[in-house]
C-alpha positions as CSV (number, residue, x, y, z in Angstrom):
1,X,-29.5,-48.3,-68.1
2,X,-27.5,-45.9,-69.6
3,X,-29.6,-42.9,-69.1
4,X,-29.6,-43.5,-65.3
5,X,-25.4,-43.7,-65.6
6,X,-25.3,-40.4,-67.4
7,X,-27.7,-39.1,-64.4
8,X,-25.3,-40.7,-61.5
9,X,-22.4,-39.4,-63.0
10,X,-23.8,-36.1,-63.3
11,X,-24.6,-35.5,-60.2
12,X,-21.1,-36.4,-58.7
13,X,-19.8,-33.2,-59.8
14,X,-22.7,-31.3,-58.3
15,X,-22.2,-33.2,-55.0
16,X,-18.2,-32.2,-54.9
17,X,-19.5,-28.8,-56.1
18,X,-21.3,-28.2,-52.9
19,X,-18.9,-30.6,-50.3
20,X,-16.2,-27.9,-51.3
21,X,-18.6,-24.8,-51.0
22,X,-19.4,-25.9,-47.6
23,X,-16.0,-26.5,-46.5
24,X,-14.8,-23.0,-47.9
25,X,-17.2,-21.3,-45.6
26,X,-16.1,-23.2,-42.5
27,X,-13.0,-21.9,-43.2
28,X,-13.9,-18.6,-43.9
29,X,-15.6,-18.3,-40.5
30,X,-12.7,-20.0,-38.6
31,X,-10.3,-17.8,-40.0
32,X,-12.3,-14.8,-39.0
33,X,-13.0,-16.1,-35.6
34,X,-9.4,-16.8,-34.8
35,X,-8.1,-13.5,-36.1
36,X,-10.6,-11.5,-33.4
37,X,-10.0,-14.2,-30.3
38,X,-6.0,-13.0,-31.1
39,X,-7.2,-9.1,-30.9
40,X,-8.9,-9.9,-27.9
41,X,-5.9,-11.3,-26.3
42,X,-3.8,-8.8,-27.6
43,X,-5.7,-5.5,-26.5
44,X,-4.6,-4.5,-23.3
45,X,-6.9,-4.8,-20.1
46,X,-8.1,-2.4,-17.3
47,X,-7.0,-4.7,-15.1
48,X,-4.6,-2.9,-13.1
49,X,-6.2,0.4,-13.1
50,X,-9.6,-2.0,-11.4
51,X,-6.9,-3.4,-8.8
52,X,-5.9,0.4,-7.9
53,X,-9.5,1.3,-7.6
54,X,-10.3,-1.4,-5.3
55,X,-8.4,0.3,-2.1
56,X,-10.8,-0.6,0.5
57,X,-12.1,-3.1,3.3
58,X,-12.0,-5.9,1.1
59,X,-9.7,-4.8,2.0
60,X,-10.7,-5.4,4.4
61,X,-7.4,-5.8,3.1
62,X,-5.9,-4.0,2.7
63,X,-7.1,-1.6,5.6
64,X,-10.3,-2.9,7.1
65,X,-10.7,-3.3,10.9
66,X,-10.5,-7.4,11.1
67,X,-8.0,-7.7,8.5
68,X,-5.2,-7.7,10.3
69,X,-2.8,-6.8,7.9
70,X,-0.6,-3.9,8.0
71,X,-0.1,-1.3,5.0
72,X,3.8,-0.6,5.7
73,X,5.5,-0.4,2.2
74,X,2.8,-1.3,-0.1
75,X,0.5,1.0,1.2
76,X,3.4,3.7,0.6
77,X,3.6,2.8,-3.1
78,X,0.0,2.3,-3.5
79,X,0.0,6.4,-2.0
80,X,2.5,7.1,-4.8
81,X,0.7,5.6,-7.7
82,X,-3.0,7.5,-6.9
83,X,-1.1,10.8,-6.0
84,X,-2.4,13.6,-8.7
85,X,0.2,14.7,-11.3
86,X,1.6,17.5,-10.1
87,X,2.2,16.3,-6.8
88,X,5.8,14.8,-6.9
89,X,7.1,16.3,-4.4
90,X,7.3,15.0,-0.8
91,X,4.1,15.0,1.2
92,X,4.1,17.0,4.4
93,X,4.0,15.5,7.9
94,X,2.7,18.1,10.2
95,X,2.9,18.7,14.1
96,X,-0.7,17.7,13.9
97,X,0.5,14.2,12.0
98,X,2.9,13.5,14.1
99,X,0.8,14.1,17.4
100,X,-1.6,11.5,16.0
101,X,0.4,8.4,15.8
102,X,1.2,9.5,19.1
103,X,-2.1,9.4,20.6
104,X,-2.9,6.2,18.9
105,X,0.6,4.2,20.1
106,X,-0.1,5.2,23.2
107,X,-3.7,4.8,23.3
108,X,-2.9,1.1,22.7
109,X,-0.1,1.2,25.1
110,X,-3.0,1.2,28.3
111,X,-5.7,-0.3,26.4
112,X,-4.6,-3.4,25.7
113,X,-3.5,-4.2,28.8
114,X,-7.0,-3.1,29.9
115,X,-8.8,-5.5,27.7
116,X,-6.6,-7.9,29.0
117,X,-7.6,-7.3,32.5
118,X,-11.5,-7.2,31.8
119,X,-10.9,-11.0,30.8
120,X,-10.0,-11.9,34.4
121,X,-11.2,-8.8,36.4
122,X,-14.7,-8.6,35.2
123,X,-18.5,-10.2,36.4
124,X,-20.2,-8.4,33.1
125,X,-20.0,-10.9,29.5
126,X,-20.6,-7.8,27.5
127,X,-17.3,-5.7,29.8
128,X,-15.5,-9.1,28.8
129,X,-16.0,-8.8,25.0
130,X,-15.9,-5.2,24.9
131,X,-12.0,-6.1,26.3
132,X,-11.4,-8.4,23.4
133,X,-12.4,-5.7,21.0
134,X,-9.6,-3.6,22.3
135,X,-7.2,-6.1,22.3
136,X,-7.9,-7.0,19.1
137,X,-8.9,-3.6,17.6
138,X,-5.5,-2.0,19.0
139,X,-3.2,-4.4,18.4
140,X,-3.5,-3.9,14.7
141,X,-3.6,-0.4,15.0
142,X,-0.1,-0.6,16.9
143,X,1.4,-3.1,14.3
144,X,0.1,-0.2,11.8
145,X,1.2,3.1,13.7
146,X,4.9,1.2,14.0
147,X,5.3,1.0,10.3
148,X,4.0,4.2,9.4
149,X,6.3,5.8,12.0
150,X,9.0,4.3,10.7
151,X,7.8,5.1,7.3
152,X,7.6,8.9,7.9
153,X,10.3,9.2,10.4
154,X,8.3,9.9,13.3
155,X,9.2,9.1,16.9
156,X,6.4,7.3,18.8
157,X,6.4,6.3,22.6
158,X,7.4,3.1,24.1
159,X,4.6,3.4,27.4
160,X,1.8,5.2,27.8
161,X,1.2,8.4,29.6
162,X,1.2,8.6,33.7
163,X,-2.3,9.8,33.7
164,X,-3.1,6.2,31.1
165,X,-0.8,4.0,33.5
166,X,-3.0,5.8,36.7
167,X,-6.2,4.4,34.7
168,X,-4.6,0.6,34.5
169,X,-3.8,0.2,37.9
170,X,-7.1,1.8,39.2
171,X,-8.4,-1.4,37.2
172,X,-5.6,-3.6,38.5
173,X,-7.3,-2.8,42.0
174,X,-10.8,-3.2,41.4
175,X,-13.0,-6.4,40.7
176,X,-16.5,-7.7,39.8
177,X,-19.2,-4.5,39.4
178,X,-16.4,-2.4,40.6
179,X,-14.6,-3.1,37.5
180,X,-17.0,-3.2,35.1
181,X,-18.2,0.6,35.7
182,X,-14.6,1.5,35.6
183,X,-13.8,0.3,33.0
184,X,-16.7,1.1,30.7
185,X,-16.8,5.0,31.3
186,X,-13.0,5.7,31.4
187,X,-12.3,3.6,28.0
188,X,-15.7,5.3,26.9
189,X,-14.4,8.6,28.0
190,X,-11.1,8.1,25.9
191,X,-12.3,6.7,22.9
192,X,-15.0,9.5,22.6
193,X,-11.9,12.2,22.8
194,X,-9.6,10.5,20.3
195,X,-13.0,9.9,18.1
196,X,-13.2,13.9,17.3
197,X,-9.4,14.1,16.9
198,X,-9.2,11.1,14.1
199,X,-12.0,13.3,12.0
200,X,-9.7,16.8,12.6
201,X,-6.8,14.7,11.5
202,X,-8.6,12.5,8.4
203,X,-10.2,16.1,7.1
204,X,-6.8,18.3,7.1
205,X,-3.6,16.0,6.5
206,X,-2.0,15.8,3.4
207,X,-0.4,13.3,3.8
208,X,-1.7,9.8,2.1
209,X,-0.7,7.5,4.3
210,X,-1.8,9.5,7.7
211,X,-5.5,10.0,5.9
212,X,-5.5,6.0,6.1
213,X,-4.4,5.6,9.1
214,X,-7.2,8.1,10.2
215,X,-9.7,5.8,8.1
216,X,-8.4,2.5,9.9
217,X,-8.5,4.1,13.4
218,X,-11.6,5.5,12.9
219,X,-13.6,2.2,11.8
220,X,-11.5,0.2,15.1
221,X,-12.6,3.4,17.8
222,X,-16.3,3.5,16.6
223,X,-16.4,-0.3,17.1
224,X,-14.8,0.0,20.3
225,X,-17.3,2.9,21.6
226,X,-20.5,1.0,20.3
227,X,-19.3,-2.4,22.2
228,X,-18.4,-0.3,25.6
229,X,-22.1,1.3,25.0
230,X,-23.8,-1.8,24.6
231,X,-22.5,-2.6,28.3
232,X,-25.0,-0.4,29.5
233,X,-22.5,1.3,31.9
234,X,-21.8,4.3,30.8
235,X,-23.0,7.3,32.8
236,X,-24.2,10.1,31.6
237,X,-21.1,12.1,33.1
238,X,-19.3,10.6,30.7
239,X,-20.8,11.8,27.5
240,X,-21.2,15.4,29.1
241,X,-17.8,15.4,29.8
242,X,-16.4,13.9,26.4
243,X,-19.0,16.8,25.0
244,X,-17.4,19.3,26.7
245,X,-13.6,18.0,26.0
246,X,-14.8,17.8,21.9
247,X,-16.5,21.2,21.9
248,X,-15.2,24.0,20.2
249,X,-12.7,26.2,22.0
């Protein structure tokens, strides 16, 4: 009896021996796990420099055909914070600039209207949707060519040209099959011309916000001149004379 006391009471101490060993290790490996989750959080994060990188049609956000949402001031300060060091000073806003938001405020100008008309002027489905691509396409393009005039200091138009308002009421006048030739080679016709223009303009501005617009306009013409193709209208006059208005001088 007394030998198997002695035994109990000599394990005891072994047992606490080994309860405490154990518990200094859990705490050993807390400790170290809580001192790197703080390092973690305190170890700053790319973040910001992923959010400037993401500029895009997820934009199509920020700039993307359907988005629908214009660029104004935020697009200004995005244009500051991605400028290259060294280039501080003001960006230049050439004749060339300038002509294009021009072209584009009035190109919406005659074109909306037009798409408005192919909605109760037309016999063709595909003349009709091709007319609520331009409505749609342009008006975001004007809400966009407003604010970056403003932005720059440009003057834009408040109608579009004689020869534009001459197009509209030629389709004011016509109906049905009438309409829907008429209207698919001289919107094809203009879109074509403007098309090589964008590409002169994205390729030689230097100015940030004008290179976007360029992008923006560029993505909402080529949908506009694939849905005005798909009508099957389009006569081959058309292309050769868009060819010969693009070509080289």
């Amino acid at each position: 009896m007394r030998s198997n006391r002695r035994t109990a009471q000599s394990t005891v101490p072994r047992a606490i021996a080994v309860i405490a060993a154990v518990c200094a290790i859990i705490a050993t490996v807390l400790i170290v796990t809580r001192g790197g989750d703080e390092k973690a959080s305190a170890s700053p994060t790319p973040a910001g420099a992923a959010a400037r990188n993401g500029y895009g049609q997820s934009s199509t956000t920020g700039y993307g055909h359907s988005s629908g949402v214009g660029h104004g001031k935020g697009a200004q300060d995005d244009a500051a914070e991605e400028t290259p060091s060294g280039r501080n000073e003001p960006q230049p806003v050439t004749e060339v600039d300038k002509t294009f938001l021009v072209k584009v405020r009035q190109a919406g100008l005659w074109e909306i209207p037009a798409g408005r008309l192919a909605q109760t002027h037309a016999s063709s489905e595909a003349v009709k949707r091709a007319g609520l691509h331009l409505m749609d396409g342009h008006s975001k393009l004007d809400q966009l060519v407003r604010e970056d005039a403003k932005i720059l200091g440009v003057s834009i138009p408040d109608e579009a040209t004689a020869e534009q308002q001459g197009w509209v009421k030629q389709m004011e006048n016509a109906r049905g099959a009438e309409f829907d030739r008429l209207f698919a080679n001289l919107l094809r016709a203009s879109h074509g011309k403007i098309f090589a223009t964008i590409g002169e303009v994205r390729a030689a501005s230097q100015n940030d916000l004008i290179r976007r617009h360029a992008r923006q306009a560029n993505q909402t013409v080529l949908d506009h001149l694939e849905v005005l193709e798909d009508t099957g209208l389009v006569d081959s006059a058309t292309f050769a004379d868009v060819e010969k208005a693009v070509a080289p001088q």
